[in-house]
BAVO-822105 format. One line per 5 residues: number of its first residue (from 1); their letters; for each residue x, y, z of N, C-alpha, C. Coordinates in steps of 0.05 Angstrom, whole numbers, plus 5000, padded with zeros to 4 digits. Layout:
! BAVO-822105
NUM> A> X/Y/Z/X/Y/Z/X/Y/Z ~ ...
***
This chain:
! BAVO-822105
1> XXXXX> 4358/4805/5867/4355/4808/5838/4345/4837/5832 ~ 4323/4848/5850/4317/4863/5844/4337/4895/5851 ~ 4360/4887/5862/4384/4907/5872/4402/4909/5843 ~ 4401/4888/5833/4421/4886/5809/4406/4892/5783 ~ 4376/4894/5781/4361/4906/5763/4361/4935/5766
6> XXXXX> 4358/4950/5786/4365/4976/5797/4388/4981/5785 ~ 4414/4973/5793/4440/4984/5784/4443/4980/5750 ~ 4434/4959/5746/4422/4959/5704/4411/4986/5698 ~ 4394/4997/5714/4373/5013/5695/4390/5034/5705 ~ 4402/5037/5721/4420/5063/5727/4442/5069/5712
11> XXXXX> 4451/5043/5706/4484/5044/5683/4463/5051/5663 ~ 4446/5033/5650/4434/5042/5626/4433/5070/5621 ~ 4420/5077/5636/4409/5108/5634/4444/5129/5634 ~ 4456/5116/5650/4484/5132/5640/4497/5127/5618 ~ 4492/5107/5609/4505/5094/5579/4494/5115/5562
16> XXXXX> 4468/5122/5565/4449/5128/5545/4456/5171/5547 ~ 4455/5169/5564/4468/5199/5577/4503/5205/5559 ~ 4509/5183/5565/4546/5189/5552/4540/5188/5518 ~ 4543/5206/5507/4531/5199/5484/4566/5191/5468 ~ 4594/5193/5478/4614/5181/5467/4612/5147/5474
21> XXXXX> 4605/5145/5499/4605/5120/5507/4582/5102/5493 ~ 4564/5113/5482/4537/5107/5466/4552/5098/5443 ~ 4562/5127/5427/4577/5123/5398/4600/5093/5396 ~ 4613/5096/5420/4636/5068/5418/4617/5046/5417 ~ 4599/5047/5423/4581/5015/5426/4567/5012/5402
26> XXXXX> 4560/5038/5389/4539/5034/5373/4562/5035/5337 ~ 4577/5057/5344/4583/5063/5317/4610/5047/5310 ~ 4627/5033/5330/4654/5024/5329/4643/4993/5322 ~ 4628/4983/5320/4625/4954/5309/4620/4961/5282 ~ 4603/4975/5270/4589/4971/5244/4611/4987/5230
31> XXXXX> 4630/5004/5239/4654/5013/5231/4679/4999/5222 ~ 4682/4975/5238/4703/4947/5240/4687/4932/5217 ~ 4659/4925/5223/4651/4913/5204/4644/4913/5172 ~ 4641/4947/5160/4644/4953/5141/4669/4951/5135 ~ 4693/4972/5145/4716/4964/5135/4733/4943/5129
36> XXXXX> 4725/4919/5150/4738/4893/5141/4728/4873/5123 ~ 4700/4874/5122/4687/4869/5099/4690/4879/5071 ~ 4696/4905/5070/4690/4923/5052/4730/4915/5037 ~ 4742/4921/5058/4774/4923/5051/4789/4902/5051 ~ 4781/4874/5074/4795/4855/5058/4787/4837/5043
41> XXXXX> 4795/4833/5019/4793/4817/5002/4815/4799/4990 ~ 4821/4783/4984/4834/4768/4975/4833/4765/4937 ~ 4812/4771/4923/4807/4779/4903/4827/4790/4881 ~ 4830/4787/4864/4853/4802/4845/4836/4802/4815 ~ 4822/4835/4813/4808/4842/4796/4824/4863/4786
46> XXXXX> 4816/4885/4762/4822/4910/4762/4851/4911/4762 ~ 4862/4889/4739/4896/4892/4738/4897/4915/4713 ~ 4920/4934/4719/4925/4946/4705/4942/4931/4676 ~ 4928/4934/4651/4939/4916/4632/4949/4934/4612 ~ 4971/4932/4602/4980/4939/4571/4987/4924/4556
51> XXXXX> 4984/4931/4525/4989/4915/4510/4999/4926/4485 ~ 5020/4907/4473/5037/4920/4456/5038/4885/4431 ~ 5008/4901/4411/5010/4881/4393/5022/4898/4364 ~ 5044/4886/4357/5063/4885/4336/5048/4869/4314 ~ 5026/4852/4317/5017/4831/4293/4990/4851/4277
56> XXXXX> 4979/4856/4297/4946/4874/4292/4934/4856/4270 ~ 4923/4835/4282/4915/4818/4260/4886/4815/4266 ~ 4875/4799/4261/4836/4789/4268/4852/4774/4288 ~ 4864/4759/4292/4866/4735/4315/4888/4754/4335 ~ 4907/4774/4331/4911/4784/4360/4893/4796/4371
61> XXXXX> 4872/4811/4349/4853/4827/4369/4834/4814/4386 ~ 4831/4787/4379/4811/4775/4388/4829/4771/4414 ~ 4844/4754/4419/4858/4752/4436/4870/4776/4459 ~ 4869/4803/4446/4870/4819/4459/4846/4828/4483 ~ 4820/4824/4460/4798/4829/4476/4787/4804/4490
66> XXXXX> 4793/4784/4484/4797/4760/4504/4790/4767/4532 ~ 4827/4779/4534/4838/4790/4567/4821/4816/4573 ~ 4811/4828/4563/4804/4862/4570/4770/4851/4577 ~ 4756/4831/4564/4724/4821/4576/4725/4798/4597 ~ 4749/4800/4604/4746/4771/4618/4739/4782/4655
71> XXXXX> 4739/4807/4658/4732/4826/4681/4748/4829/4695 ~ 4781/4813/4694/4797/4816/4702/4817/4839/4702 ~ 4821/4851/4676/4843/4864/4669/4835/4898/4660 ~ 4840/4910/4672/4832/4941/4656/4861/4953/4632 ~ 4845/4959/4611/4861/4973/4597/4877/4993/4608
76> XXXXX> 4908/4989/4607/4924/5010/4613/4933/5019/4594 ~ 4933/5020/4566/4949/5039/4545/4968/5019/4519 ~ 4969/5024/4507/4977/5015/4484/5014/5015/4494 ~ 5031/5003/4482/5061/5004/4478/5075/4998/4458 ~ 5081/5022/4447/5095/5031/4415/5127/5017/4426
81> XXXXX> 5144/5016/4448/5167/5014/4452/5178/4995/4474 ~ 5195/4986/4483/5199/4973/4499/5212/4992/4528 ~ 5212/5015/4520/5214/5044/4529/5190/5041/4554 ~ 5175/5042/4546/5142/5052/4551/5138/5033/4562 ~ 5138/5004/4563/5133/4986/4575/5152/4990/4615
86> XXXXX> 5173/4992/4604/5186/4996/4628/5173/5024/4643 ~ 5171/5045/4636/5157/5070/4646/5137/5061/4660 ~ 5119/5044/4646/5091/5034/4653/5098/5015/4679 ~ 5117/5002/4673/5114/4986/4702/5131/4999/4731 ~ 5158/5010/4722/5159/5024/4743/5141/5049/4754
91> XXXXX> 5124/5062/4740/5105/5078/4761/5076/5070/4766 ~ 5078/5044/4755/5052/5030/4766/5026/5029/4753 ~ 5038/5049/4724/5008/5053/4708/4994/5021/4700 ~ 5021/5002/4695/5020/4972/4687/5020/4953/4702 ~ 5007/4935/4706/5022/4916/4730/5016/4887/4713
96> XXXXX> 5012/4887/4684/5019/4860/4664/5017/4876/4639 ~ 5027/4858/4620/5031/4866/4601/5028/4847/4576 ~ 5019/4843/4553/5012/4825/4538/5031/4834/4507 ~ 5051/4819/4500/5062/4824/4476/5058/4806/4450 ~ 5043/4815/4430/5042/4791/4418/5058/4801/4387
101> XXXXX> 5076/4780/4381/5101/4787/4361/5085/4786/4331 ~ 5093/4802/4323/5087/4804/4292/5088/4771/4278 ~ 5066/4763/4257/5066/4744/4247/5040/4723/4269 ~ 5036/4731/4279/5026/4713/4301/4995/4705/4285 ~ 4980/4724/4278/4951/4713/4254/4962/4698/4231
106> XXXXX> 4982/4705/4216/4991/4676/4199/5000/4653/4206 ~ 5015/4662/4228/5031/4636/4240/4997/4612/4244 ~ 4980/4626/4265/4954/4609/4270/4936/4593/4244 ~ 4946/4614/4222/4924/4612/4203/4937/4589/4192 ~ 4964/4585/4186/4975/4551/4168/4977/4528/4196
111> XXXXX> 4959/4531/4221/4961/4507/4236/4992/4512/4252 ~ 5002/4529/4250/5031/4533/4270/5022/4532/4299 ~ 5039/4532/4314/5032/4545/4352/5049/4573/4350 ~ 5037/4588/4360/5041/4618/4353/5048/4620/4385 ~ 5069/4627/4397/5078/4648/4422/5078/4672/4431
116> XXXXX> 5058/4674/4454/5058/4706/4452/5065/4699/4487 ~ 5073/4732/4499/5092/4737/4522/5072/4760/4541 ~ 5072/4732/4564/5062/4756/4583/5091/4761/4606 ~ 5080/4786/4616/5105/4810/4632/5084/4816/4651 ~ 5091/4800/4680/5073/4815/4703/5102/4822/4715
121> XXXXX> 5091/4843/4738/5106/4861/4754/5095/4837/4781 ~ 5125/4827/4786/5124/4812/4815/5128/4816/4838 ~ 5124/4846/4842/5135/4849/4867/5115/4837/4890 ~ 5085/4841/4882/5069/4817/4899/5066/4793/4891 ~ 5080/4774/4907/5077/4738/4893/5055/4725/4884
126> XXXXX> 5047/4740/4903/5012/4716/4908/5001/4733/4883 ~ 5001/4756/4881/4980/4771/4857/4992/4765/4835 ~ 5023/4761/4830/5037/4758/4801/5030/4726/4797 ~ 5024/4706/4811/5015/4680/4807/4988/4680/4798 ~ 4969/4694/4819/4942/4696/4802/4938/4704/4778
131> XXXXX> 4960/4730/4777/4957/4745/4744/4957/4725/4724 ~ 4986/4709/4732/5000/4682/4712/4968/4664/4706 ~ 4955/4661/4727/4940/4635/4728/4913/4645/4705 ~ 4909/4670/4713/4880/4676/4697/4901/4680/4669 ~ 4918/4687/4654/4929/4689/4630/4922/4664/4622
136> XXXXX> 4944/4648/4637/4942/4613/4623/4908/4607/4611 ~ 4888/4611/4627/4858/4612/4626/4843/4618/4609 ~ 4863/4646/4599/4852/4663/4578/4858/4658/4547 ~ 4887/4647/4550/4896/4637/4529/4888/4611/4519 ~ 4880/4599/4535/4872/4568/4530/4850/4567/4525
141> XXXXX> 4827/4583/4530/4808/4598/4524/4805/4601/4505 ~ 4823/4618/4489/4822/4623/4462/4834/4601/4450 ~ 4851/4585/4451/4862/4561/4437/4838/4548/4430 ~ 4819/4539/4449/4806/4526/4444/4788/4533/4419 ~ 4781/4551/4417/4771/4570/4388/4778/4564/4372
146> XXXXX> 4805/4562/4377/4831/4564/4351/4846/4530/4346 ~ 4825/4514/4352/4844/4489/4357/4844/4474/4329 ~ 4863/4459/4321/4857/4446/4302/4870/4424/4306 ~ 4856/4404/4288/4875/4377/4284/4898/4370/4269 ~ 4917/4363/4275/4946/4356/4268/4956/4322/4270
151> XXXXX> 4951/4310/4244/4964/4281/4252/4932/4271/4263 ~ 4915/4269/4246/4894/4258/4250/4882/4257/4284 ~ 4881/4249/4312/4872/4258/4334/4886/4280/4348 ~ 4905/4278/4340/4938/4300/4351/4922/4320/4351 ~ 4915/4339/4373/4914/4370/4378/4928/4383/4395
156> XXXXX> 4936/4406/4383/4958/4425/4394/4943/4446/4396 ~ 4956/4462/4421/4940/4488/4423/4957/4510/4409 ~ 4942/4523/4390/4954/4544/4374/4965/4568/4389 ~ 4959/4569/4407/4980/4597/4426/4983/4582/4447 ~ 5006/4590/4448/5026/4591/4481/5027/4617/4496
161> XXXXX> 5034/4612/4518/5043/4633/4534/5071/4628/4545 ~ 5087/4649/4545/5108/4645/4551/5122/4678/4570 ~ 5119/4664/4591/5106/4684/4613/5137/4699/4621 ~ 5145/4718/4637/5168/4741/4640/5156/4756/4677 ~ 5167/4745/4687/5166/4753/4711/5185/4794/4718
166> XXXXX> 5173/4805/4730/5197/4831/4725/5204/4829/4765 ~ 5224/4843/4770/5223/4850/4794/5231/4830/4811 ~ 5225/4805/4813/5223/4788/4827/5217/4764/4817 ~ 5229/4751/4795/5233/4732/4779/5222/4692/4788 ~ 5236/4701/4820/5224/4673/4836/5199/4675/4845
171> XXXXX> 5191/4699/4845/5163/4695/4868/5168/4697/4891 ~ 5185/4704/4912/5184/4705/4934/5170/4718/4939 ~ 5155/4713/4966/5136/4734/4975/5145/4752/4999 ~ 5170/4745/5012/5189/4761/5027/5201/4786/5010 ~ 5207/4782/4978/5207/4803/4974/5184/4834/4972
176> XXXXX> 5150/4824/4976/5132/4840/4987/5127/4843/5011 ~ 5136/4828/5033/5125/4829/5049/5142/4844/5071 ~ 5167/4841/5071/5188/4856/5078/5192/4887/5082 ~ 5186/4900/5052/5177/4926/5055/5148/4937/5071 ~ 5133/4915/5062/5110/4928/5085/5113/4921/5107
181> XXXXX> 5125/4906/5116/5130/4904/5146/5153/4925/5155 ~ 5170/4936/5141/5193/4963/5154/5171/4992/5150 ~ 5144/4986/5131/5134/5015/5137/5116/5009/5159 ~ 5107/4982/5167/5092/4978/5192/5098/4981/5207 ~ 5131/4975/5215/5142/4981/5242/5144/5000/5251
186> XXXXX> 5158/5014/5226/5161/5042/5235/5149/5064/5243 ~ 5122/5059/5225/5095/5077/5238/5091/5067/5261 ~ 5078/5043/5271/5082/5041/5300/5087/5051/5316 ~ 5120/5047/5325/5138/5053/5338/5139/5085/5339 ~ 5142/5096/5315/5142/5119/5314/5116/5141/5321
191> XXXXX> 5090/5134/5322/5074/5146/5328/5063/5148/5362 ~ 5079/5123/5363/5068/5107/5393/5085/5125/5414 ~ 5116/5135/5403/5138/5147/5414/5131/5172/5422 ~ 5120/5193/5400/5113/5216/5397/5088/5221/5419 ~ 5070/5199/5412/5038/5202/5432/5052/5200/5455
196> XXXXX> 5073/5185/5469/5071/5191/5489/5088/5211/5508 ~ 5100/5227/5489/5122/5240/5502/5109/5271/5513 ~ 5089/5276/5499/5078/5306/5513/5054/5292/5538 ~ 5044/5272/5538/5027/5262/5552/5046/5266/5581 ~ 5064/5245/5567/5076/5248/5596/5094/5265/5621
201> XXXXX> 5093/5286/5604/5098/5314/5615/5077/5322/5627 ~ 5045/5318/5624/5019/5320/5636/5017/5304/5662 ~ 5020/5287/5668/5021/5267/5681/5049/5266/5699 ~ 5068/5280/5688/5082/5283/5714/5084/5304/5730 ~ 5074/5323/5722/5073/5350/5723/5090/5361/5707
206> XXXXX> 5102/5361/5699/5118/5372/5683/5108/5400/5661 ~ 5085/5392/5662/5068/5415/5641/5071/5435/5636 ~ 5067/5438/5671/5056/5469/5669/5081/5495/5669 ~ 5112/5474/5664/5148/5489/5671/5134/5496/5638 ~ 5141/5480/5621/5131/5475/5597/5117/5502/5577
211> XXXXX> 5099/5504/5593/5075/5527/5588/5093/5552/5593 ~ 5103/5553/5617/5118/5573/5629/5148/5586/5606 ~ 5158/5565/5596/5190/5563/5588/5178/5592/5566 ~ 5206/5594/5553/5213/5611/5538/5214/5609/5513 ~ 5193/5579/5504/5205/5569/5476/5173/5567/5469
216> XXXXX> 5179/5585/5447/5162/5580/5428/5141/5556/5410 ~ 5115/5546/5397/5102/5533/5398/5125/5511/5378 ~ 5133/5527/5348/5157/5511/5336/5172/5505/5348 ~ 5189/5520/5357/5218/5511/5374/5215/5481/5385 ~ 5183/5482/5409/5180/5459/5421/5170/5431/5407
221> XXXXX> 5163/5443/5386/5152/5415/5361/5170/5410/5353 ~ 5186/5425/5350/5214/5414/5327/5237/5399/5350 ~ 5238/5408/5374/5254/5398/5395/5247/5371/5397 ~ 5208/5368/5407/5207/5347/5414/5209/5326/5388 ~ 5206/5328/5362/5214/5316/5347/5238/5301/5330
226> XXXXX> 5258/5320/5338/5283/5317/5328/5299/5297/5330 ~ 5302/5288/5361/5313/5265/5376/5288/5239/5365 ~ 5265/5240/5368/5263/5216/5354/5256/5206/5324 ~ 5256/5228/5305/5271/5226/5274/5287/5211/5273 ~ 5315/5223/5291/5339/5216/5290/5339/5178/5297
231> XXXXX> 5328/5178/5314/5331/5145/5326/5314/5133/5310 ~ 5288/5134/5298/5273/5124/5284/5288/5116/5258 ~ 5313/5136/5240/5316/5133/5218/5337/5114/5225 ~ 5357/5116/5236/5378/5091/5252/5359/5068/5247 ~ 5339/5069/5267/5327/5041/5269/5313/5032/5243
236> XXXXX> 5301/5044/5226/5285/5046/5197/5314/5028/5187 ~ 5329/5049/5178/5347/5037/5157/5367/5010/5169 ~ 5364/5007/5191/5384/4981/5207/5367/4965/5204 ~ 5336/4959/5202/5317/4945/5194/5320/4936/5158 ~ 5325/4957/5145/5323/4952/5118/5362/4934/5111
241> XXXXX> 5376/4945/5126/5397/4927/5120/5395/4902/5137 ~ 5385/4892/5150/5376/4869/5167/5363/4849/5153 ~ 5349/4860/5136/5319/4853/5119/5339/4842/5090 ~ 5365/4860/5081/5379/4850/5066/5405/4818/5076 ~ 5404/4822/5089/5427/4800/5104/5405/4785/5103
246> XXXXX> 5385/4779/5124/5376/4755/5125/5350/4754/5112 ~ 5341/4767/5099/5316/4757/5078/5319/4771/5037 ~ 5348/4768/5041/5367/4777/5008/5340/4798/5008 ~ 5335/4818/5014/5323/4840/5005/5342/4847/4985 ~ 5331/4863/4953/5358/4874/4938/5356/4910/4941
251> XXXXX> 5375/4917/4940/5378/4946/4939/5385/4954/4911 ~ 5365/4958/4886/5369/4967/4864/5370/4995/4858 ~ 5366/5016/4880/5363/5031/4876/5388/5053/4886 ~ 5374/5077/4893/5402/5105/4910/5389/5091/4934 ~ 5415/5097/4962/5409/5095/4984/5411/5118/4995
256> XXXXX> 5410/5149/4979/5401/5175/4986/5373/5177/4973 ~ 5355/5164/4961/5329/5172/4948/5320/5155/4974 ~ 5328/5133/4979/5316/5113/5009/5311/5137/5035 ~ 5338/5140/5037/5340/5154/5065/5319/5183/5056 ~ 5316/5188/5039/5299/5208/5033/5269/5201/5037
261> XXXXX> 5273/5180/5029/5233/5175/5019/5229/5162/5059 ~ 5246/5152/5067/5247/5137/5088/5244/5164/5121 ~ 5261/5192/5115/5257/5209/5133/5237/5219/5132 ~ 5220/5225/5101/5189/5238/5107/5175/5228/5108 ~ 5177/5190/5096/5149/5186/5116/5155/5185/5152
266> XXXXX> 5174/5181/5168/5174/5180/5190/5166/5204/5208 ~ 5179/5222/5191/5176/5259/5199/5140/5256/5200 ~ 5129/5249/5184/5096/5241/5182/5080/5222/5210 ~ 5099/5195/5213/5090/5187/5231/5094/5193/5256 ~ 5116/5210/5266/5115/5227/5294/5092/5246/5294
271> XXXXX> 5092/5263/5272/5074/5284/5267/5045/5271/5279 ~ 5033/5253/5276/5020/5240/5284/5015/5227/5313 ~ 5038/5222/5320/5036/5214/5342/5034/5239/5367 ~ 5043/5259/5356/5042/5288/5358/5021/5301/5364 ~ 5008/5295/5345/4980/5307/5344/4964/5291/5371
276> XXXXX> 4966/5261/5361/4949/5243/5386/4954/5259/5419 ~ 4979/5266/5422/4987/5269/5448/4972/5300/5457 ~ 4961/5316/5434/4954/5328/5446/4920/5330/5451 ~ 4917/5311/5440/4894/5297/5446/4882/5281/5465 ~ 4898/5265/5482/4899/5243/5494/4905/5262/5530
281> XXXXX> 4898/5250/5546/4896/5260/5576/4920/5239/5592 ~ 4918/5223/5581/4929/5197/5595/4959/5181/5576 ~ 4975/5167/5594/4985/5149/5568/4970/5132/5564 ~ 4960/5115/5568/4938/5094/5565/4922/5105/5538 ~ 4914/5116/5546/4892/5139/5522/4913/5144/5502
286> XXXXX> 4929/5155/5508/4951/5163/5480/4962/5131/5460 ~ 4967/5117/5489/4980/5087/5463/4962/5079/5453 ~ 4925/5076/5467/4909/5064/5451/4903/5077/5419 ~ 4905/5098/5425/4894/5121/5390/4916/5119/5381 ~ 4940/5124/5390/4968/5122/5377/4973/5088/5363
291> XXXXX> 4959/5071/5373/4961/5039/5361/4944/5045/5339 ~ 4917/5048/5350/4894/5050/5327/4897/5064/5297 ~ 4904/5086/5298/4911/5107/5275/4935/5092/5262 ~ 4955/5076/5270/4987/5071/5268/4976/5040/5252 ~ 4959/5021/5271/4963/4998/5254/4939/4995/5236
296> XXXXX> 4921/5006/5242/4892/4993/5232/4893/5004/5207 ~ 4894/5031/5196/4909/5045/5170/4935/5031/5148 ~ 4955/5024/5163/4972/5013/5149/4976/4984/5141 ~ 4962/4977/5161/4958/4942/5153/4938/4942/5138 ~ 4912/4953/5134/4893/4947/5114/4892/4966/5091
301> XXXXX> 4904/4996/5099/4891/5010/5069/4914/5024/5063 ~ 4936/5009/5060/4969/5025/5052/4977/5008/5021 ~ 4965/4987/5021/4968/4957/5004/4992/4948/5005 ~ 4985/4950/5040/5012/4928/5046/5006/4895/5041 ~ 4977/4892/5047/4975/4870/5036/4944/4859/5020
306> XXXXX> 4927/4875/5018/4903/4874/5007/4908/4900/4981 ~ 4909/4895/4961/4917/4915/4935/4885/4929/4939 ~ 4895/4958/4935/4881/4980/4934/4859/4977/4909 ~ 4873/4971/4890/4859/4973/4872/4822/4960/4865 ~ 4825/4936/4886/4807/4913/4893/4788/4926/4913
311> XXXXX> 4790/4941/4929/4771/4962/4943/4747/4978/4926 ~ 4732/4979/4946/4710/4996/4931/4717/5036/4931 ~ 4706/5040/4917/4711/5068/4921/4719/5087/4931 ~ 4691/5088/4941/4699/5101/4970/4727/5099/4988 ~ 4728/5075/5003/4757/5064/5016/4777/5073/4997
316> XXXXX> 4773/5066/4971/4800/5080/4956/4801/5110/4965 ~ 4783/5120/4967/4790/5150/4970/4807/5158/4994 ~ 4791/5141/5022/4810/5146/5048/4836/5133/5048 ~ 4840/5118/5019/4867/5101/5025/4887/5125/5019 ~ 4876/5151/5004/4896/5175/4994/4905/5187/5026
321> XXXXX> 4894/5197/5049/4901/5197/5072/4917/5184/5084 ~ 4928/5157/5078/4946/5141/5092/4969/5138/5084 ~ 4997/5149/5094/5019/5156/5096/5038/5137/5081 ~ 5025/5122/5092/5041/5082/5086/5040/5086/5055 ~ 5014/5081/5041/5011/5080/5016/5034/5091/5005
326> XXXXX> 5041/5108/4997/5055/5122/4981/5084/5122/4990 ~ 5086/5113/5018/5117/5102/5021/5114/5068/5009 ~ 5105/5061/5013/5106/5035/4999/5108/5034/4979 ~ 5099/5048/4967/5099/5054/4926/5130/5056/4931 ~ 5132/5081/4940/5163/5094/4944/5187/5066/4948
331> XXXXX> 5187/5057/4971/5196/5038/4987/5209/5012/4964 ~ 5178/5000/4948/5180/4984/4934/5194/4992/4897 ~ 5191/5020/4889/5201/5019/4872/5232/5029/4870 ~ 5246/5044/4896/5263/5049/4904/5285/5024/4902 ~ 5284/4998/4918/5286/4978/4925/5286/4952/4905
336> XXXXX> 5267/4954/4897/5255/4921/4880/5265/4935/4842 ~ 5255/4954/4846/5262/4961/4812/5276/4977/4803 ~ 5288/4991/4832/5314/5021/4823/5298/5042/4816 ~ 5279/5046/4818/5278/5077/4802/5286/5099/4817 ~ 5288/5123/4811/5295/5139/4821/5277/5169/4829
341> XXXXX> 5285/5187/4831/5271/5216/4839/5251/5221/4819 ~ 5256/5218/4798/5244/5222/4776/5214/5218/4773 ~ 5215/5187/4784/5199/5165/4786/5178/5167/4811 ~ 5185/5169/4833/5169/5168/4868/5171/5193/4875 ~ 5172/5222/4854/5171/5248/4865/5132/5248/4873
346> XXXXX> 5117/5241/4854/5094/5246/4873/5082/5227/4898 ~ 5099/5205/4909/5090/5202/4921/5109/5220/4953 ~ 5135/5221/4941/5145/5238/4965/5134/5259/4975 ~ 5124/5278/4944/5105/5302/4957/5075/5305/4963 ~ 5071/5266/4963/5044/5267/4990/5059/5264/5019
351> XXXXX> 5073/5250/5014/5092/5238/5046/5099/5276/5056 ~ 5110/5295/5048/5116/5322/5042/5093/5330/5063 ~ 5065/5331/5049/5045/5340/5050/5034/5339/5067 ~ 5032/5311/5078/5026/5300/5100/5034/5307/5127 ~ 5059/5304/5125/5075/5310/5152/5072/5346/5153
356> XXXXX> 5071/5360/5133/5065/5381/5140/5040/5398/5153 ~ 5014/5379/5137/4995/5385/5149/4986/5375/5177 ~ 5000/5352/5186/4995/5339/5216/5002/5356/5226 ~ 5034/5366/5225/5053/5376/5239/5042/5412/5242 ~ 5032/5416/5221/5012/5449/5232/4992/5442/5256
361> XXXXX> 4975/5418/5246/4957/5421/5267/4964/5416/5291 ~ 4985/5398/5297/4989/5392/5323/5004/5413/5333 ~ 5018/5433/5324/5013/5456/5331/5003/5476/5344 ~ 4983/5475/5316/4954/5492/5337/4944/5477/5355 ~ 4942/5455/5365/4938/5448/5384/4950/5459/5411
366> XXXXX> 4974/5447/5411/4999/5453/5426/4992/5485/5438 ~ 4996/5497/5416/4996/5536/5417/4962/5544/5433 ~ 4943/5525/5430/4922/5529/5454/4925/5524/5476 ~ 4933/5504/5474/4932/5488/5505/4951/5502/5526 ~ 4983/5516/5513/4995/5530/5524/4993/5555/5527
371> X> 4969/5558/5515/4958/5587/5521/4940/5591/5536
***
């Protein structure tokens, strides 16, 4: 016992000496555990709401501010047009919408049932059902306010809802889930490809011809990149027509704004895997950081499936760093609602941005190490 207490106090004392091997023990739990705490949620707060009341009566406003105190819904902007309504949902400023038709305070006021129209954006099922469910809540809510008797015990609730699905009319949830799984793959695959391809020039020897050759720090970034762009976007877009055959994905959109929004985020995720490799000593070491950076980012803070908006602050801020995000915007409005260049130019020129700034640094990396 006392041989195996000896070799304790000896690892200890080297544990305590490695101060990276310290940091993984000490800082990589409370790290997992804020972020997964912090980022997943299941929650659907902080919906972007517009509303376009045509009545402006005492009883729409009440009903307006109903939805806007109920903690659910943030004011997104007023809508003069049915123009503006569409604007609002394809770039995301909206994600429901509340229309209530002119006449609607008289209609209530002689004992009528008055109809008013909610418009959520379905491209997420599960969140366009919650949206649906707290409306119904809200409205009935206010009915009850507004209830009166008809036919001596007879009560009718003075507003309806009469709800408008956009995007995705059934609710499937294959139609969300689909696109985040072709930007999941593909970062993966694609970063995992990249990490290991300079590694393994280290490891075979290969390096040091490398160091030697005649080609320049670009020449050799753009070389080693080129060939797997090329096979990544094959495989990207044979995924997204795969995804149409057997899970009716729809293609509403250009399949040159796709192949566009679809080459720079990938150009991004090599860039990355790029960078890892010149980081990494080992392949082992390269696939582990090349997994980490690839899935743990895109599965939790891209809103592939936990909405951004439901995060705390902070996390919103590092969710601007992650590649995914803004192909997914891209991805999904491309796809599910048609829009066009017009529409996903700022998120292309983060996807832009991105891959350019990886793609410098892993550079300067590169341009040391071969020097």
């Amino acid at each position: 016992m006392r041989k195996a207490l000896a070799v304790g106090r000896k690892e200890f004392r080297q544990i305590v000496r490695d101060r990276r091997t310290l940091m993984i023990l000490l800082f990589i739990p409370v790290f997992f555990l804020l972020l997964f705490g912090y980022a997943l949620t299941f929650d659907i707060k902080h919906v972007a709401f517009a509303v376009q009341d045509r009545d402006d009566s005492v009883e729409s406003r009440a009903l307006v501010s109903a939805f806007l105190t109920s903690g659910y819904f943030d004011y997104a902007g007023r809508i003069h047009a049915p123009a503006d309504l569409e604007r609002m949902m394809d770039t995301n400023r909206a994600r429901a919408a509340l229309v209530i038709p002119e006449g609607t305070g008289s209609a209530l006021r002689r004992g009528e049932v008055a109809p008013v129209q909610i418009i959520i954006n379905g491209e997420n099922a599960n969140t366009a059902a919650t949206v649906l469910g707290y409306s119904n809540i809200i409205v009935r809510s206010v009915s009850a306010n507004l209830m009166v008797e008809i036919r001596g015990r007879s009560i009718v609730p003075p507003v309806t809802v009469e709800p408008r699905i956009w995007f995705n009319p059934e609710l499937r949830s294959a139609l969300f889930l689909v696109p985040g799984l072709i930007a999941f793959i593909g970062m993966i695959v694609s970063a995992i490809s990249t990490a290991l391809s300079v590694v393994r020039e280290k490891e075979r020897g290969t390096w040091e011809q490398v160091r030697m050759a005649p080609v320049g720090t670009v020449s050799y970034i753009v070389g080693k990149t080129l060939p797997y762009l090329v096979l990544a976007i094959i495989t990207s877009m044979a995924i997204v027509v795969s995804a149409m055959v057997l899970f009716d994905l729809p293609m509403r959109g250009s399949w040159a704004s796709l192949l566009l929004a679809n080459s720079l985020f990938l150009l991004g995720a090599l860039a990355t895997g790029l960078l890892v490799s010149t980081i990494a000593d080992s392949q082992l070491v390269a696939f582990q950081i090349a997994l980490i950076l690839a899935f743990l980012p895109t599965f939790l803070l891209s809103g592939f499936v936990f909405p951004i908006q439901n995060m705390p602050a902070p996390i919103q801020v590092v969710t601007h760093i992650v590649p995914a995000r803004y192909f997914l915007i891209a991805l999904r409005g491309i796809v599910l609602k048609g829009v066009g260049l017009d529409v996903v130019w700022p998120q292309l020129a983060a996807l832009t941005a991105y891959a350019f700034v990886v793609l410098s640094l892993a550079s300067v990396r590169l341009s040391r190490e071969r020097g």
